[in-house]
C-alpha positions in Angstrom: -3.1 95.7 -165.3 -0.1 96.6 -163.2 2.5 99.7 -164.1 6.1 100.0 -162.1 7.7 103.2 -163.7 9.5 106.3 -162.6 7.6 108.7 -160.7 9.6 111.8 -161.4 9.3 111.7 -165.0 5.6 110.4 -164.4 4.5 113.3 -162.9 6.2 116.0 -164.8 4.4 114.5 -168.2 1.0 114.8 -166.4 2.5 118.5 -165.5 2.7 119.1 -169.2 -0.7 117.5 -169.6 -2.2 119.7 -167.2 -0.6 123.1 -169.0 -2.2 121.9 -171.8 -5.4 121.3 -170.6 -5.4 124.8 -169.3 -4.7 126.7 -172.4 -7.9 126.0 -173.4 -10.9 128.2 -171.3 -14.1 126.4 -172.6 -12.2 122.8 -171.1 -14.6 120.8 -169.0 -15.2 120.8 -165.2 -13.4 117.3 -164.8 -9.6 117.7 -165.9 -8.5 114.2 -166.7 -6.1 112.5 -169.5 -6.1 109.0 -171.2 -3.5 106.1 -170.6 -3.0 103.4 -172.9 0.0 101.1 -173.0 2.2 100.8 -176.4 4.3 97.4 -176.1 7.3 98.1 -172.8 5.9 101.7 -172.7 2.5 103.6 -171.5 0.9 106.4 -174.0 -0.4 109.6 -171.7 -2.5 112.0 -174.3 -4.8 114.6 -173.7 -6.8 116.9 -176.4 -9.2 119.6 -176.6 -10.4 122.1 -179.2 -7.0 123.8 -179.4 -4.5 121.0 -178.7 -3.5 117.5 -178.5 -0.6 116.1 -176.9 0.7 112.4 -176.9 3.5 111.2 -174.4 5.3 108.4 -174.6 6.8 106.8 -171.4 9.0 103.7 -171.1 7.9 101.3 -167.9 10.2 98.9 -165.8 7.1 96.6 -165.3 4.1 96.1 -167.6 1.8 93.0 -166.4 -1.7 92.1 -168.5 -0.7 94.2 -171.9 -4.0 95.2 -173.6 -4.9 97.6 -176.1 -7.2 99.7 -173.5 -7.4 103.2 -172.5 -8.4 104.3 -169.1 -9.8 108.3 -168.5 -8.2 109.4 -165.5 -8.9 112.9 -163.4 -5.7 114.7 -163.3 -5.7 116.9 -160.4 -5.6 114.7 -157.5 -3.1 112.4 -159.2 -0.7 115.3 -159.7 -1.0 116.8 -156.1 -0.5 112.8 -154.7 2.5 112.5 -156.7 4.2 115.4 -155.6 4.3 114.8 -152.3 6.0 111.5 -152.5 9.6 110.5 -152.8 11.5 110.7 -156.1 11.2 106.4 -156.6 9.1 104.5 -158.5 5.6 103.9 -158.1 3.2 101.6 -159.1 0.1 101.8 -160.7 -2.2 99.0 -160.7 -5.8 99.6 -162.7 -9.1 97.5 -160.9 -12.4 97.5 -160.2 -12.9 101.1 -162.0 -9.7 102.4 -159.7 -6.2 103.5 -160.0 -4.5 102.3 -157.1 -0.8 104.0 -156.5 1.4 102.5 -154.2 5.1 103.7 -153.2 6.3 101.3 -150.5 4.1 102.0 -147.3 2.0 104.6 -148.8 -1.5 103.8 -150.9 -4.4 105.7 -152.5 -6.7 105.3 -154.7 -8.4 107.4 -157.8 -11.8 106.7 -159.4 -11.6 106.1 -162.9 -13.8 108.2 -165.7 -14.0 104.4 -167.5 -12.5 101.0 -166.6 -10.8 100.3 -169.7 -12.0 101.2 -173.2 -11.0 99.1 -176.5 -8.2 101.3 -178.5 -7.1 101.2 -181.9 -4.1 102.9 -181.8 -2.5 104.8 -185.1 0.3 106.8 -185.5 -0.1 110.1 -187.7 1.7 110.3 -191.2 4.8 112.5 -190.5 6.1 114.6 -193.2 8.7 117.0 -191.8 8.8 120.5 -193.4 11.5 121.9 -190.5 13.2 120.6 -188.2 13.8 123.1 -184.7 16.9 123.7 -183.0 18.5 125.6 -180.0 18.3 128.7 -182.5 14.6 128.7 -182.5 13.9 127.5 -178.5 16.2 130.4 -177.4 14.4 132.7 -179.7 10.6 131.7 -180.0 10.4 134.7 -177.0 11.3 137.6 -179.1 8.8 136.8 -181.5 6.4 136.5 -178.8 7.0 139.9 -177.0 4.6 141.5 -180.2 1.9 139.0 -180.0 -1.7 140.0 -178.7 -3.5 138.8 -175.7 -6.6 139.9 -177.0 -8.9 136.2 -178.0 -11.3 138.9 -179.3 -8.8 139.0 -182.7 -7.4 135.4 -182.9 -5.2 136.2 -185.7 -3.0 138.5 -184.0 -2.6 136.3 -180.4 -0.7 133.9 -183.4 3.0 133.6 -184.5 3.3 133.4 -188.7 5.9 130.8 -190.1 6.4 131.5 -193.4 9.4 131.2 -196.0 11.6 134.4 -196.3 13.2 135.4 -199.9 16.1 132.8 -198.7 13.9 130.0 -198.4 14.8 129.8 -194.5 12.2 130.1 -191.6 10.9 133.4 -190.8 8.3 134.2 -187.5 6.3 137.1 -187.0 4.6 138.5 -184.2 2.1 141.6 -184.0 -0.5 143.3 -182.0 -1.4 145.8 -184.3 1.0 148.6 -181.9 4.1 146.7 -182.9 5.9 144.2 -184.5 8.9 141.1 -184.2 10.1 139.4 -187.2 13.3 136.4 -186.6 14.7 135.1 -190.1 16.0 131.9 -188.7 18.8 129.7 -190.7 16.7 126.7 -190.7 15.0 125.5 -193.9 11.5 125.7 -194.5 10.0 123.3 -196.9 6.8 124.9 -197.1 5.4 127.6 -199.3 2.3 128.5 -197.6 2.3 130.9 -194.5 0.6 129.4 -190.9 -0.6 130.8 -188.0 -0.1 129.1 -185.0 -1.2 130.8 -181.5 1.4 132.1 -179.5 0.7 130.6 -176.6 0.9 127.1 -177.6 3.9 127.7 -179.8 5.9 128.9 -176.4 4.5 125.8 -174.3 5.3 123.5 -176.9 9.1 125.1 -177.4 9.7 125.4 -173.7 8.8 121.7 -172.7 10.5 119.7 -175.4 13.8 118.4 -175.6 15.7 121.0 -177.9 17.5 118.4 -179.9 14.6 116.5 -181.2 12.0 118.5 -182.3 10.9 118.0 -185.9 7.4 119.7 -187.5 4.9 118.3 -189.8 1.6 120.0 -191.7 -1.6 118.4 -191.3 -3.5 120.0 -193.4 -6.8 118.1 -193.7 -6.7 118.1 -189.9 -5.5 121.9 -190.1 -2.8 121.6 -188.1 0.6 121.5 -187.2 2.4 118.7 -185.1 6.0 119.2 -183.4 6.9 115.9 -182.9 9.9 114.1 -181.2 11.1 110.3 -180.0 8.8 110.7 -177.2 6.1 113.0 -177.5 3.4 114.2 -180.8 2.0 117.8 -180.0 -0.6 118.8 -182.1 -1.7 122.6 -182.6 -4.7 123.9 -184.4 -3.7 126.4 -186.9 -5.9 129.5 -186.9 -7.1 130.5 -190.4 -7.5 134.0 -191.8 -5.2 136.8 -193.2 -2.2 138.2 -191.4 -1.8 142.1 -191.1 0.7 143.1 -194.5 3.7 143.9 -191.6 6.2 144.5 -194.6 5.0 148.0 -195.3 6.1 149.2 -192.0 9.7 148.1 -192.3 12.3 149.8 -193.7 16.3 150.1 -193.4 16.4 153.7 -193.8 16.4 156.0 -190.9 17.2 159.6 -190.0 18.6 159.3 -186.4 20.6 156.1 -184.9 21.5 155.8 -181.0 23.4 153.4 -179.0 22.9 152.8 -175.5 23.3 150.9 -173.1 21.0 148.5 -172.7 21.1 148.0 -168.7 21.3 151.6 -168.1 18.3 151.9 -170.6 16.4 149.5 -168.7 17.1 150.8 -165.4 15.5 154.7 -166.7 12.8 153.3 -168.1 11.5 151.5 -164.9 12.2 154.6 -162.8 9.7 156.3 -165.2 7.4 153.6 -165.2 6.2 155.0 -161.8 4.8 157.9 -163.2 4.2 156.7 -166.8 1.2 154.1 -165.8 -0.7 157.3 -164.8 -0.3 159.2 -167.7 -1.5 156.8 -170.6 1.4 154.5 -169.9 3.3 157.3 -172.2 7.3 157.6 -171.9 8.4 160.4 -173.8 12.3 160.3 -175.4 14.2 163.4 -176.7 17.5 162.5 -178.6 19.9 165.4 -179.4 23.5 165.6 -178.4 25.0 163.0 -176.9 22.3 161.2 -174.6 18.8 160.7 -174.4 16.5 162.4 -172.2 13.4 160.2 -171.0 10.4 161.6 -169.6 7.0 161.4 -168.4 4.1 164.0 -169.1 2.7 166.0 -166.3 0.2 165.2 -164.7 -1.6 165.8 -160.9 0.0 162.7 -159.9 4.0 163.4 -160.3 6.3 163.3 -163.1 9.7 162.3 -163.8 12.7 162.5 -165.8 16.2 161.3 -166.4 19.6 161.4 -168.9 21.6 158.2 -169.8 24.4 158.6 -172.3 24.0 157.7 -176.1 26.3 157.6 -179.3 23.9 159.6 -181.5 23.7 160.0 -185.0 21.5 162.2 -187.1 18.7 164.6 -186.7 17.5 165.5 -182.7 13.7 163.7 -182.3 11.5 163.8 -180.1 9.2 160.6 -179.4 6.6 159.3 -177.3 5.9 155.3 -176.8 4.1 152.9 -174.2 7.0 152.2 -171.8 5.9 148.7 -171.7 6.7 148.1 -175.6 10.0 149.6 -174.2 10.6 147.5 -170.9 9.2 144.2 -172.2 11.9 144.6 -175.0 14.7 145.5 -172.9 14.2 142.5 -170.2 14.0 139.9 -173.4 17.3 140.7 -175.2 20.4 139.9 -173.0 23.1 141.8 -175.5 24.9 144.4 -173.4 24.2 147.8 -176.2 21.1 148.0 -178.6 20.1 150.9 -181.2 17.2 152.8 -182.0 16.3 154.0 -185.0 14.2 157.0 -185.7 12.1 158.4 -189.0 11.0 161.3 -187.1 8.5 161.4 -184.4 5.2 160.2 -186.0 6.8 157.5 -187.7 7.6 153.8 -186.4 10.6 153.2 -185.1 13.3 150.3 -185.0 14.9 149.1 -181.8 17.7 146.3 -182.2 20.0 144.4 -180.2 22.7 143.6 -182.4 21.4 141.0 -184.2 20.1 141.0 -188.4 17.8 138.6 -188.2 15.9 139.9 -185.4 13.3 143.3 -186.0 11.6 144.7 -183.1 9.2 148.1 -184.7 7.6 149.9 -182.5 4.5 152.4 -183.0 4.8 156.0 -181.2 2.1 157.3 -179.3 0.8 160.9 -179.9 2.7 163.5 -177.5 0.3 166.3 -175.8 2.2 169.4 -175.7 
């Protein structure tokens, strides 16, 4: 069987292939994908026990059409491709080899098998939301509360659930702090789902944004974002999500503005001296600014004043600077607000807009 398609967009679908591959850490010691052909296109798909992904990618040539998959090594095949010219190539599959040719340059791959009968079936789509720009641009705030700790797979997941307006809400935590987005889109599904982070992100950030639809498997349990040209599937992770709504609240004690890049810029200053005390970053409201501060320690300390519109009682907080810096470099809006219950109570940190809620947990202060 012989193959003339576009190498470009060849090689950045077996780029996505890889990723996902990746994601999972038990994969095996050979990295390799499936081809199978699908009338004038070939179908690239890959799976493993936290993903599957199906590609779908239109050919200028197809010679012998057979409903056969091949099992190809990826590795090789990706770093081959990358150092040829952006033309076509063509793939030719014989004698348990791939053979790649791009006018005077040749090489070959073993195959894992020479051809295996296929029965190809497309899944049973039933779309409960379909994504947009809103969601792609935002998926990231969500993220920033997620764990990286496998130990507790619930909280390395996003939630999608339906919000009192029957629109799409996600949710992040990590147990220290918290991101809820109430999107605009419509959610047809009554049931929450927890779908790791980490997927979610790949699968938002590689897709085109304008055709991206999602459907529930639940006998599979899982969820599939699906599009014109691609099916990626996503295990859903079952248990029970932390009760996050008993830590917000729209009534606070002390507001501030700031500005955000001025903010930003205090905060990494500190972060010097914070990392070697706890990763603590202490901030004192009162008047009309915001002192930041680290605690003393053998190794140095630091301080510094930016300006703040302040409203309310003075406080005085400690938090981990990361929750602080991570936040700041994710938001773009030029002011955001923090909102205070005192210093043993979460606080709020926004950006300007409703729908998004970033709640942060402070840290215990030595005095």
């Amino acid at each position: 069987m012989k193959i003339n398609l576009d190498k470009k967009v060849f090689l950045k679908n077996l780029q996505l292939i890889n990723k996902v591959l990746k994601v999972d850490s038990r994969k095996s010691p050979v990295s390799a994908f499936e081809l199978n052909t699908k009338k004038e296109k070939i179908v690239l798909e890959t799976s493993n026990s936290l993903a599957e992904l199906k590609l779908y990618q239109n050919v200028k040539y197809l010679s012998d059409f057979s409903l056969k998959k091949f099992l190809i090594p990826i590795d090789n095949l990706i770093e081959y491709l990358r150092f040829l010219p952006q033309n076509d190539v063509l793939l030719e599959f014989k004698d348990k080899k791939l053979y790649i040719s791009q006018g005077s340059s040749h090489a070959q791959i073993g195959l894992i098998n020479d051809g295996e009968q296929v029965v190809t079936k497309d899944a049973d789509l039933n779309p409960v939301l379909k994504l947009d720009s809103d969601i792609i641009e935002n998926i990231d705030k969500v993220a920033l509360s997620v764990s990286s700790d496998d130990s507790r797979p619930i909280l390395t997941c996003v939630l999608m659930e339906k919000n009192k307006k029957d629109k799409l809400r996600m949710v992040g935590t990590d147990g220290y702090r918290l991101s809820v987005f109430d999107f605009n889109n419509s959610y047809n599904l009554d049931q929450q789902v927890l779908i790791p982070a980490k997927l979610l992100s790949l699968v938002l950030h590689n897709v085109p944004v304008d055709d991206v639809q999602l459907s529930l498997d639940l006998s599979a349990q899982k969820v599939l974002f699906y599009g014109k040209k691609y099916q990626f599937g996503v295990r859903v992770v079952s248990g029970d999500f932390p009760p996050y709504q008993k830590i917000i609240t729209e009534n606070y004690i002390t507001e501030a503005e700031v500005d955000r890049q001025q903010f930003l810029s205090a905060v990494d200053q500190l972060s010097v001296f914070s990392r070697q005390a706890a990763n603590t970053l202490i901030l004192k409201i009162s008047d009309k600014e915001i002192l930041l501060k680290t605690k003393q320690n053998n190794l140095g300390q630091g301080e510094i004043t930016v300006p703040a519109k302040i409203e309310g009682d003075a406080v005085e907080i400690g938090f981990n600077f990361r929750y602080l810096q991570e936040f700041l470099r994710t938001v773009k809006e030029e002011v955001i607000t923090l909102r205070f219950n005192g210093s043993l109570a979460p606080a709020a940190i926004g950006s300007g807009q409703d729908s998004f809620k970033y709640i942060v947990m402070p840290v215990k202060m030595d005095q």
